[in-house]
Z-matrix of the N, CA and C atoms (Angstrom, degrees):
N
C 1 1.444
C 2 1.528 1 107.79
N 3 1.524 2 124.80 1 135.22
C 4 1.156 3 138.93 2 175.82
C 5 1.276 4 109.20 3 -62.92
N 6 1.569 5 117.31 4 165.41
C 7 1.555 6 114.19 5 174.97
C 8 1.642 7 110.00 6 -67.81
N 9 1.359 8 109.29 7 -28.83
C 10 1.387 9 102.61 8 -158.79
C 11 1.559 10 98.21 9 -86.35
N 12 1.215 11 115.39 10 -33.37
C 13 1.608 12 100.38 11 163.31
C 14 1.872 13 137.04 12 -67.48
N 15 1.314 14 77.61 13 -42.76
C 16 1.537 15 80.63 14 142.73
C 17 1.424 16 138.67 15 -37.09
N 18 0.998 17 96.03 16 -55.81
C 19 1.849 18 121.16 17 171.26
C 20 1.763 19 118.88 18 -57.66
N 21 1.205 20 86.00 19 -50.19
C 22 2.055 21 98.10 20 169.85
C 23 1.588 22 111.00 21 -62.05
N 24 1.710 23 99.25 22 -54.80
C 25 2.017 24 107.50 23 179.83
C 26 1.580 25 88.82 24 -40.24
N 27 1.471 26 118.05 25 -77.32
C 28 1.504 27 108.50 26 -154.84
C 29 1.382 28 131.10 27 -54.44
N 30 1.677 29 100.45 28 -34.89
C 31 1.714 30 106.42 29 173.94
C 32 1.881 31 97.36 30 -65.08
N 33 1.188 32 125.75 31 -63.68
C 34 1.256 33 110.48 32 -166.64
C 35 2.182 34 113.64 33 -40.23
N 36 1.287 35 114.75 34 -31.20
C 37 1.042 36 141.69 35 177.83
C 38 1.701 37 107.47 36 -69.87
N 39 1.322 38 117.72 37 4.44
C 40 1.304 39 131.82 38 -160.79
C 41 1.852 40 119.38 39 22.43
N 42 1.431 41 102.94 40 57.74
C 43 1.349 42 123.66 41 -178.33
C 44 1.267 43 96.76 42 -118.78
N 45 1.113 44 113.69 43 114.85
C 46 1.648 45 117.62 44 174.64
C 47 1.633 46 119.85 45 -109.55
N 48 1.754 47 130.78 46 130.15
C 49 1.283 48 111.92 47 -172.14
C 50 1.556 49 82.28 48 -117.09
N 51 1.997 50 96.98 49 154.28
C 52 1.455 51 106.19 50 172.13
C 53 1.703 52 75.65 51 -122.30
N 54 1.695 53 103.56 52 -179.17
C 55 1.484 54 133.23 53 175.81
C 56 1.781 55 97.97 54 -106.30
N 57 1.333 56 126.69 55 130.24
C 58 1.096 57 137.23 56 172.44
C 59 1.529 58 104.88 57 -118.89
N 60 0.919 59 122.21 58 111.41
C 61 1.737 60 118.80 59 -170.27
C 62 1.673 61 121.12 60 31.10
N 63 1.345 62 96.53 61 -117.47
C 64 1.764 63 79.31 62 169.26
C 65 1.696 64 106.32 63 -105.51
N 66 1.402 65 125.58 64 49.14
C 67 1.373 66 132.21 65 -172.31
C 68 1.693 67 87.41 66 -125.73
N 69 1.547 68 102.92 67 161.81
C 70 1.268 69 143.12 68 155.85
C 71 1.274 70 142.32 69 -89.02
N 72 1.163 71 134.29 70 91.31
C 73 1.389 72 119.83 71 -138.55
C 74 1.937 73 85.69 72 -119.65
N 75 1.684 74 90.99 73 155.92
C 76 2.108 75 90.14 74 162.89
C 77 2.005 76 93.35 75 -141.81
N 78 1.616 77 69.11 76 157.96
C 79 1.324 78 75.98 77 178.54
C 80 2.312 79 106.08 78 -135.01
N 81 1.478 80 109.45 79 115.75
C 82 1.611 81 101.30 80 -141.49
C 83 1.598 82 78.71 81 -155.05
N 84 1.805 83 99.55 82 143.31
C 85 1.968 84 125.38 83 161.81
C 86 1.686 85 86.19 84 -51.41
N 87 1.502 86 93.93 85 138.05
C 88 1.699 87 112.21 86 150.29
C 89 1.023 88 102.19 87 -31.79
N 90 2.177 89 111.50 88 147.12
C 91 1.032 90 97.20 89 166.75
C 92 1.693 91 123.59 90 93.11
N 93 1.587 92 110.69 91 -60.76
C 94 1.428 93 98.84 92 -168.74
C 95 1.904 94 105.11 93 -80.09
N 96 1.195 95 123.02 94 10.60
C 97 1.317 96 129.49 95 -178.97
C 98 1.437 97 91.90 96 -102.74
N 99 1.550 98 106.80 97 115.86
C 100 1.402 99 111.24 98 170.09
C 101 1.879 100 114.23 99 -107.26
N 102 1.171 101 105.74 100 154.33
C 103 1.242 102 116.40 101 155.04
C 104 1.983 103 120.91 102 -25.10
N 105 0.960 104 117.59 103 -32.70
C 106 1.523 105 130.25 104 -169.83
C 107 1.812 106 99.04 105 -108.88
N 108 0.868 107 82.55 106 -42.31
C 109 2.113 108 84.30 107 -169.06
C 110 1.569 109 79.62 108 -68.58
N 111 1.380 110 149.30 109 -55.37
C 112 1.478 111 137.10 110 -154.09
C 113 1.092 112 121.25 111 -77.79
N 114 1.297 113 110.21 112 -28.83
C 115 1.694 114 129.44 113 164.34
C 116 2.012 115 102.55 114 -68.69
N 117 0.999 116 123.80 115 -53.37
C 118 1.295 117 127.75 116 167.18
C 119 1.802 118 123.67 117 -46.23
N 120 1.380 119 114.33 118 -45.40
C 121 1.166 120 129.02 119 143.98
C 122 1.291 121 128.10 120 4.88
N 123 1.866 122 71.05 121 -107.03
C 124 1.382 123 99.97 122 155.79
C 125 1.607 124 144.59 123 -40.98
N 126 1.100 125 116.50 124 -25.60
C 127 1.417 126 137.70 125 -143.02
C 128 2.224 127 78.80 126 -103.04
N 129 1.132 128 106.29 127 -47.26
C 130 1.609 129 119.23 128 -155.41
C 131 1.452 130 94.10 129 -112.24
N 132 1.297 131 121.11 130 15.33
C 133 1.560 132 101.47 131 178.98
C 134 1.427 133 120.96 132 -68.68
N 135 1.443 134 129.13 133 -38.45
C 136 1.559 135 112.09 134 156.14
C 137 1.426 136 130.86 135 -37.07
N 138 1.336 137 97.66 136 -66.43
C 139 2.120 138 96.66 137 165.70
C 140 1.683 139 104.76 138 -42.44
N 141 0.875 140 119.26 139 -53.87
C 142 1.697 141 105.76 140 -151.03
C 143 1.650 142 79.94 141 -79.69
N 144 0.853 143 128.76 142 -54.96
C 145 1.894 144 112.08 143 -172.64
C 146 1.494 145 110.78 144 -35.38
N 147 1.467 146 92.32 145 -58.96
C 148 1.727 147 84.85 146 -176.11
C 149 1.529 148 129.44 147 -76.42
N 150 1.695 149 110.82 148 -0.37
C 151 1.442 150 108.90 149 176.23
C 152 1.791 151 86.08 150 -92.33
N 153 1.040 152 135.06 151 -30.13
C 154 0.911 153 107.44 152 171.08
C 155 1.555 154 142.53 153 -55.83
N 156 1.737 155 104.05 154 -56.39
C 157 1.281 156 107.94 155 160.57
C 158 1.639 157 117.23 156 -43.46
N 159 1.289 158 110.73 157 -48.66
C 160 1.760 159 103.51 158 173.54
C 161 1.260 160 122.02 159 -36.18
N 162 1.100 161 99.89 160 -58.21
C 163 1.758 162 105.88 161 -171.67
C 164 1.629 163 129.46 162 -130.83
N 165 1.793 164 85.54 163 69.14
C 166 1.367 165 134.88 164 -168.59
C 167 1.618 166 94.49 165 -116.35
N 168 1.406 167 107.42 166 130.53
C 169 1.686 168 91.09 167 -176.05
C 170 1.766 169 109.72 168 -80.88
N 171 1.517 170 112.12 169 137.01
C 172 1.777 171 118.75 170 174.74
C 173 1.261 172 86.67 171 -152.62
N 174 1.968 173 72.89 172 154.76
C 175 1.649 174 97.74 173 -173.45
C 176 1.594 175 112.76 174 -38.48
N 177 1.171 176 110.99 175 151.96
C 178 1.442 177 103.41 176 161.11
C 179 1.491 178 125.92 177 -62.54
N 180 1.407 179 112.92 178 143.94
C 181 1.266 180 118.04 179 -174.09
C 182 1.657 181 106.95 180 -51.64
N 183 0.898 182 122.00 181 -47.67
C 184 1.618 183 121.87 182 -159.18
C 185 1.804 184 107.06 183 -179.41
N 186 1.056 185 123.07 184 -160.60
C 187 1.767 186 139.73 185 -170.85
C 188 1.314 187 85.77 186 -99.25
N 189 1.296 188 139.32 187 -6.57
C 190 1.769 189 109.41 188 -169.83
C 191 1.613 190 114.66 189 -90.47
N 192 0.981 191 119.28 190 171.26
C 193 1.674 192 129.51 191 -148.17
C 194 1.480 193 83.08 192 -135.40
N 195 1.478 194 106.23 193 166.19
C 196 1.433 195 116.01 194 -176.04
C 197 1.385 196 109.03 195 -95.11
N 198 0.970 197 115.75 196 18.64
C 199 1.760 198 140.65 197 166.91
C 200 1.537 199 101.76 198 -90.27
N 201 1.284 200 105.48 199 -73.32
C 202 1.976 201 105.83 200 177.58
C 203 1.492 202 100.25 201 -55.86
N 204 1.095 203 144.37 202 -49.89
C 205 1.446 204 108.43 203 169.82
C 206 1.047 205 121.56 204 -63.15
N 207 1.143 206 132.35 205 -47.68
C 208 1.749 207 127.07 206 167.77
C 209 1.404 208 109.41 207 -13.60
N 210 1.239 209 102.04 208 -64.13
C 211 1.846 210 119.33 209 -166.51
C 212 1.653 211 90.33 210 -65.06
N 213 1.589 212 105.49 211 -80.24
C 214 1.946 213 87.95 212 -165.86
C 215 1.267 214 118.61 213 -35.22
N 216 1.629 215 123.69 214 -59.33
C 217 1.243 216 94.57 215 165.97
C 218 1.615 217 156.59 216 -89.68
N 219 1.468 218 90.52 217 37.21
C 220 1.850 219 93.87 218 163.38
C 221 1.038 220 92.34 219 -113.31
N 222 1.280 221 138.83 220 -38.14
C 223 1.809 222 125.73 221 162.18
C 224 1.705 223 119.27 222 -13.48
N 225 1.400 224 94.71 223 -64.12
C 226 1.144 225 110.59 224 -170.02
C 227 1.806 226 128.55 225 -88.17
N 228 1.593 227 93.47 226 -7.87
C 229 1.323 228 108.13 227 153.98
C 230 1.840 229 116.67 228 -83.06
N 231 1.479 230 108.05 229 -36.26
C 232 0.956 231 107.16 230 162.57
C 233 1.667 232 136.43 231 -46.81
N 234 1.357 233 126.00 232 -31.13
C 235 1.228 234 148.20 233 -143.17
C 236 1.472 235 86.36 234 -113.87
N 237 1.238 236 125.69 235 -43.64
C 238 1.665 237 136.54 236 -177.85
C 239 1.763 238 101.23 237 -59.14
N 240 1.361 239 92.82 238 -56.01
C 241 1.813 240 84.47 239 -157.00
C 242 1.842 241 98.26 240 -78.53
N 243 1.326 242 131.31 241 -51.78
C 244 1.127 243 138.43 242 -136.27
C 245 1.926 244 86.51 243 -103.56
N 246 1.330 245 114.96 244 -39.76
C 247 2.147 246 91.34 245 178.94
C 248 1.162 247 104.99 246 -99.88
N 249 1.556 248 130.32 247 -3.17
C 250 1.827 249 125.57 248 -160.40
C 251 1.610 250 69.93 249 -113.07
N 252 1.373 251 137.45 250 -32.62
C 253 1.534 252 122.14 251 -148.37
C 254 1.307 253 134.84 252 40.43
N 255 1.763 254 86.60 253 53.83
C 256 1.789 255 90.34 254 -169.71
C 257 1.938 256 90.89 255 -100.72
N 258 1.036 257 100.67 256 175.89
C 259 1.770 258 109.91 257 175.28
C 260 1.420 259 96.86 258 -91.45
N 261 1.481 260 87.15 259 146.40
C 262 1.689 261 118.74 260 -159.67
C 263 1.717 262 115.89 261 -55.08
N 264 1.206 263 114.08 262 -18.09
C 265 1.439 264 115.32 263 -175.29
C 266 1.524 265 105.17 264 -109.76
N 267 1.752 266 128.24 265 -6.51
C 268 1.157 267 140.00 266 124.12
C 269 1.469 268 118.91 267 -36.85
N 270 0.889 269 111.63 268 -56.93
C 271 1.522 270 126.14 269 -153.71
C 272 1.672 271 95.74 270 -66.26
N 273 1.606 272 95.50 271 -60.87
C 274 1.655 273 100.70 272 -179.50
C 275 1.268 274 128.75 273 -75.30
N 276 1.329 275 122.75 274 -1.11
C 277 1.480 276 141.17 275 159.07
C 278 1.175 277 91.33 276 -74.24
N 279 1.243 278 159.01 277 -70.14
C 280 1.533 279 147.42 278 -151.32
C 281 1.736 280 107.00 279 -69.96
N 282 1.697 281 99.07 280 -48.93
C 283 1.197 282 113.43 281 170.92
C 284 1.212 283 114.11 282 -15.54
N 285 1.789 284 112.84 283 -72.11
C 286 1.342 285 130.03 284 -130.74
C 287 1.654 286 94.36 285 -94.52
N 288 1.452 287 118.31 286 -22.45
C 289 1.583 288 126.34 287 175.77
C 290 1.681 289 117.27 288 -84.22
N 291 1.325 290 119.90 289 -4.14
C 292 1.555 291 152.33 290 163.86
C 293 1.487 292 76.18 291 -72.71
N 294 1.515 293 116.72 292 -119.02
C 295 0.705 294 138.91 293 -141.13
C 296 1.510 295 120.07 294 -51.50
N 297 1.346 296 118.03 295 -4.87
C 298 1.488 297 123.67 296 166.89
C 299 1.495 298 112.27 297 -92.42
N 300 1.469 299 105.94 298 -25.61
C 301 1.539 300 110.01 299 -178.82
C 302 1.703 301 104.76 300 -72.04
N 303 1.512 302 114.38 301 -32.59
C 304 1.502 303 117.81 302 174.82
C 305 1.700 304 104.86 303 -72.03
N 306 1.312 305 123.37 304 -17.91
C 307 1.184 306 108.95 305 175.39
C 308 1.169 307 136.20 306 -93.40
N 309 1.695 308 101.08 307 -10.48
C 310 1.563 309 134.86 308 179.05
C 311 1.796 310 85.02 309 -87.77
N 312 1.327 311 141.82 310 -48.16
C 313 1.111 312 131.25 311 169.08
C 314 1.441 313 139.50 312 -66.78
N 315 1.583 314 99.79 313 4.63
C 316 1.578 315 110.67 314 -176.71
C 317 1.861 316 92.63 315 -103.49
N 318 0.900 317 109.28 316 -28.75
C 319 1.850 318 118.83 317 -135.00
C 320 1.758 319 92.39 318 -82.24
N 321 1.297 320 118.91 319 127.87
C 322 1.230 321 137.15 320 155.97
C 323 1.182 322 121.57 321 -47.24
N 324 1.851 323 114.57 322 121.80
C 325 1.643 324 117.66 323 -161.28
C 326 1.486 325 92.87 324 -101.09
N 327 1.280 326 123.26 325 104.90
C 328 1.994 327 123.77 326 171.59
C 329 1.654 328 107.09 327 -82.47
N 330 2.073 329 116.74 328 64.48
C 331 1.295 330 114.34 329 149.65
C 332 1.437 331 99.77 330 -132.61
N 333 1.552 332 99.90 331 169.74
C 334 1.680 333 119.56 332 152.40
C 335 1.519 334 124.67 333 -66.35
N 336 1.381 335 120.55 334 117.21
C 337 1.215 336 105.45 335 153.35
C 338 1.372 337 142.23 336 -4.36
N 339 1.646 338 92.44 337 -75.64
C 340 1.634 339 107.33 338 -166.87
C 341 2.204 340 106.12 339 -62.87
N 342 1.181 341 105.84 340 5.02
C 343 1.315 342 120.07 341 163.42
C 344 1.469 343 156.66 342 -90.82
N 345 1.323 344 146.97 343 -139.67
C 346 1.170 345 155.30 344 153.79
C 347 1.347 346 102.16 345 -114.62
N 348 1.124 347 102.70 346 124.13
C 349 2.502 348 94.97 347 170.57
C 350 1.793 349 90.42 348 -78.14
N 351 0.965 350 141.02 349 -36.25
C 352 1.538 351 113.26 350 178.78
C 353 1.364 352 118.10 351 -77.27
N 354 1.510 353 115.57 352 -47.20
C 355 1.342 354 103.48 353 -160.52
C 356 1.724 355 119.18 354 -128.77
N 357 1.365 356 101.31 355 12.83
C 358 1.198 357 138.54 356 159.07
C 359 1.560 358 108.83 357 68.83
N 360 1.484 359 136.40 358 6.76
C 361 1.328 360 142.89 359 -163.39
C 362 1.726 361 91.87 360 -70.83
N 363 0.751 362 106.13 361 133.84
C 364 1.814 363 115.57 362 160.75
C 365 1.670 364 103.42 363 -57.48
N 366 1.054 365 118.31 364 -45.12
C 367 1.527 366 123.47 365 -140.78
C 368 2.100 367 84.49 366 -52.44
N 369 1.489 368 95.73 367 174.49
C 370 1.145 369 102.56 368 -157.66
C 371 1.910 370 88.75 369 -132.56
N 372 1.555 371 91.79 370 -77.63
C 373 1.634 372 129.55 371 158.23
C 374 1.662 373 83.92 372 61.58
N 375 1.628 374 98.05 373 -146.64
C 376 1.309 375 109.16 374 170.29
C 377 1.444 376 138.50 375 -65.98
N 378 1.546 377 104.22 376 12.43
C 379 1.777 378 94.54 377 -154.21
C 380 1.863 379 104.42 378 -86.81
N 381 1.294 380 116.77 379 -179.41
C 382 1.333 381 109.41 380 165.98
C 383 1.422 382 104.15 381 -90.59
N 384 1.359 383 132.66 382 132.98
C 385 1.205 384 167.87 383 144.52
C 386 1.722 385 117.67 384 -51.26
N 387 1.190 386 121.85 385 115.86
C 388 1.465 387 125.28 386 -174.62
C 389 1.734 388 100.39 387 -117.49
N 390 1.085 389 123.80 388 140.03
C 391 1.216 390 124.31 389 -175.79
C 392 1.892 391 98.37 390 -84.78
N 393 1.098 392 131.11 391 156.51
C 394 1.663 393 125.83 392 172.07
C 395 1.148 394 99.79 393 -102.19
N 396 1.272 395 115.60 394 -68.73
C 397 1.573 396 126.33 395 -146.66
C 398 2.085 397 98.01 396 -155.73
N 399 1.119 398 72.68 397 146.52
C 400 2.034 399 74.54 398 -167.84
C 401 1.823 400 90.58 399 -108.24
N 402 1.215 401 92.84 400 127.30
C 403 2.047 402 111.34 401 -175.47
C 404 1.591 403 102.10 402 -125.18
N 405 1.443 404 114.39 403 142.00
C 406 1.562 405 131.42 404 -179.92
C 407 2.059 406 88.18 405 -54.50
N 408 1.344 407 109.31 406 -40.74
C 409 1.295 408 98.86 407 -151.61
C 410 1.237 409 98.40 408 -91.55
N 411 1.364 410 144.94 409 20.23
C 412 1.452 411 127.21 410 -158.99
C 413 1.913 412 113.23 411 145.16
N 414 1.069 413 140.76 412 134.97
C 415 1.303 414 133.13 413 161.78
C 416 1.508 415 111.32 414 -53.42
N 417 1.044 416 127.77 415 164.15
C 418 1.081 417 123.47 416 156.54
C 419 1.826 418 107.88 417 -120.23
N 420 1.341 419 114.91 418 143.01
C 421 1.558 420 107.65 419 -162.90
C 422 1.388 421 98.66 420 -159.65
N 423 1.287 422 99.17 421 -177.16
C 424 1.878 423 114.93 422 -162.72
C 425 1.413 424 95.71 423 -161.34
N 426 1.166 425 128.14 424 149.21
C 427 1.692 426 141.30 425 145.80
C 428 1.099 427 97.78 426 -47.61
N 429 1.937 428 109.92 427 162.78
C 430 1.299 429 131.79 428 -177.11
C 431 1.597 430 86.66 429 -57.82
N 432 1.228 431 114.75 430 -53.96
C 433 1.371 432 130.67 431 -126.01
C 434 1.627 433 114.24 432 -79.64
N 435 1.586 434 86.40 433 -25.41
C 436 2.029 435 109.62 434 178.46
C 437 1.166 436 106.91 435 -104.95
N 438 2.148 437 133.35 436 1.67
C 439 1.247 438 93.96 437 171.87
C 440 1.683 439 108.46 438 -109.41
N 441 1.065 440 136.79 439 29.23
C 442 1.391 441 122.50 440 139.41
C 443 1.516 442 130.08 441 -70.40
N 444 1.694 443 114.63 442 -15.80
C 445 1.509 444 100.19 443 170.86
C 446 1.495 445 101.28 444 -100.56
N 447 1.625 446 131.41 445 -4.35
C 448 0.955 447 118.51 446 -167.62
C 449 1.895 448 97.86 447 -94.84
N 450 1.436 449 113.26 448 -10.34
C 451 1.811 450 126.12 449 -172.00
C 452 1.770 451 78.47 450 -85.11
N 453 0.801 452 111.47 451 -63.42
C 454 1.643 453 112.01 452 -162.94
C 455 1.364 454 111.00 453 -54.69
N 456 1.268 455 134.46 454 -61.15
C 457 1.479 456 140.57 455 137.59
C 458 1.293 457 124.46 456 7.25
N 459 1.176 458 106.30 457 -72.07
C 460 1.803 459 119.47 458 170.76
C 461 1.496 460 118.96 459 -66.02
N 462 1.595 461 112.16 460 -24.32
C 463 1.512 462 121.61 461 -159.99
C 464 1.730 463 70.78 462 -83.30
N 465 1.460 464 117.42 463 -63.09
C 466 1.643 465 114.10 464 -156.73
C 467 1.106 466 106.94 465 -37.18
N 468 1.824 467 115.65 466 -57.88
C 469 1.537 468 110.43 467 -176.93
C 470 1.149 469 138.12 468 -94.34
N 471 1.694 470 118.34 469 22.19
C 472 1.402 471 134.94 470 114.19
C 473 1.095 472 118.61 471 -33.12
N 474 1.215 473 122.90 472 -81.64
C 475 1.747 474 133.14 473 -175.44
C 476 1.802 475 114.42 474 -37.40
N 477 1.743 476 92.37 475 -52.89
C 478 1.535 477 92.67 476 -172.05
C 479 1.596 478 122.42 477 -67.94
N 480 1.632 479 95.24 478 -21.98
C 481 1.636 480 101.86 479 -173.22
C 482 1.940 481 107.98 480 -80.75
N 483 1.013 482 92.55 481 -36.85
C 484 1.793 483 119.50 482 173.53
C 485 1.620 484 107.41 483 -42.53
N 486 1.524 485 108.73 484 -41.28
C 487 1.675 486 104.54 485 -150.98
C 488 1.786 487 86.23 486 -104.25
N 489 1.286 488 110.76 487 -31.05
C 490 1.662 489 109.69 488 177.04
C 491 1.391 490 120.03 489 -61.23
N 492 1.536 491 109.01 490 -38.17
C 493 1.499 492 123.78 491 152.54
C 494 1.595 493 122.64 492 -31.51
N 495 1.616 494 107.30 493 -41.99
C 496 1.520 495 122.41 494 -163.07
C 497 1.493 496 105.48 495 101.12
N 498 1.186 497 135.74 496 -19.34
C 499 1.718 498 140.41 497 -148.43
C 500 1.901 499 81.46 498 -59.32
N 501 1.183 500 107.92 499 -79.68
C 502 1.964 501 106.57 500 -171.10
C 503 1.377 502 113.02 501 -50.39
N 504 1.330 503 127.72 502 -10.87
C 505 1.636 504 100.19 503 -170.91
C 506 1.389 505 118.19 504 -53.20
N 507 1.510 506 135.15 505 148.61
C 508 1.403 507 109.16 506 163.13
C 509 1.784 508 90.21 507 102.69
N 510 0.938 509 124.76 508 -37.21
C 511 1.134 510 133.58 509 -169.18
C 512 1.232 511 139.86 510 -86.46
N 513 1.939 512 123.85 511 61.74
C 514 0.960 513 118.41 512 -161.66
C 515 1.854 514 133.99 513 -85.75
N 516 1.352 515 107.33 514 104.60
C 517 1.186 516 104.80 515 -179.74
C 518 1.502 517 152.86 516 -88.04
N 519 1.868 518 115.90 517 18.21
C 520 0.882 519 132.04 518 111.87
C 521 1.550 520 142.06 519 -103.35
N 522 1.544 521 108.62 520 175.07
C 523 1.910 522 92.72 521 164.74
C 524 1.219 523 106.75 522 -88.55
């Protein structure tokens, strides 16, 4: 079972999960939290974070249609195989990492500045500091330490929004 079905079983189950920074939160009647569903949770809490964040309502990315991605990325598969003259399943492997990086560059960041975008602590202290995205009003940033699940995070729901589009079908990205 997928995260997002997952996600339906429990709401129908009137178990509801929100995202609390980089935590998992439920909100459920006595009782309907079992021993097995918490271990399960747990077990999938990355997946369920990020199907959550996915399909969490935010602004829309931009005017493009799942047609304009279509096009950018065969554009840009195009440009891969025929001016780089790489082979075609080259081509669309680069393609498809273009075109997620433009979607990771369209996509609306929902933190504060004065924060962490993963895990939202102010603290600053000793940690290493990664810049995200540079804003008139504020940096936007992460600890060393939170931005590989928070890079991975965004890449996931790149990917997932990408393939619902249609942009990956056809598109195999391992052997």
């Amino acid at each position: 079972m997928n995260a997002q079905a997952l996600i339906e079983e429990l709401t129908e189950r009137d178990i509801h999960l929100t995202v609390s920074g980089s935590g998992l939160r439920y909100r459920c009647p006595r009782g309907a939290m079992t021993p097995g569903l918490r271990a399960t949770l747990k077990a999938r809490k990355p997946e369920l974070i990020s199907a959550l964040r996915l399909n969490k309502p935010v602004p829309k990315l931009d005017s493009w249609r799942a047609e304009d991605w279509k096009a950018y990325y065969a554009e840009r598969a195009g440009i891969y195989e025929f001016d780089a003259h790489l082979p075609r399943r080259k081509a669309e492997l680069r393609a498809i990492e273009d075109t997620t990086a433009e979607w990771l560059r369209r996509r609306p960041i929902d933190a504060e500045p004065s924060a962490c975008a993963w895990c939202h602590k102010q603290d600053i202290g000793e940690h290493d500091i990664r810049v995200v995205e540079y804003r008139s009003g504020g940096n936007l940033w992460a600890h060393g330490g939170c931005w590989p699940a928070l890079r991975d995070t965004w890449v996931f729901e790149a990917d997932m929004a990408l393939h619902a589009m249609g942009v990956r079908e056809g598109v195999k990205l391992k052997d």
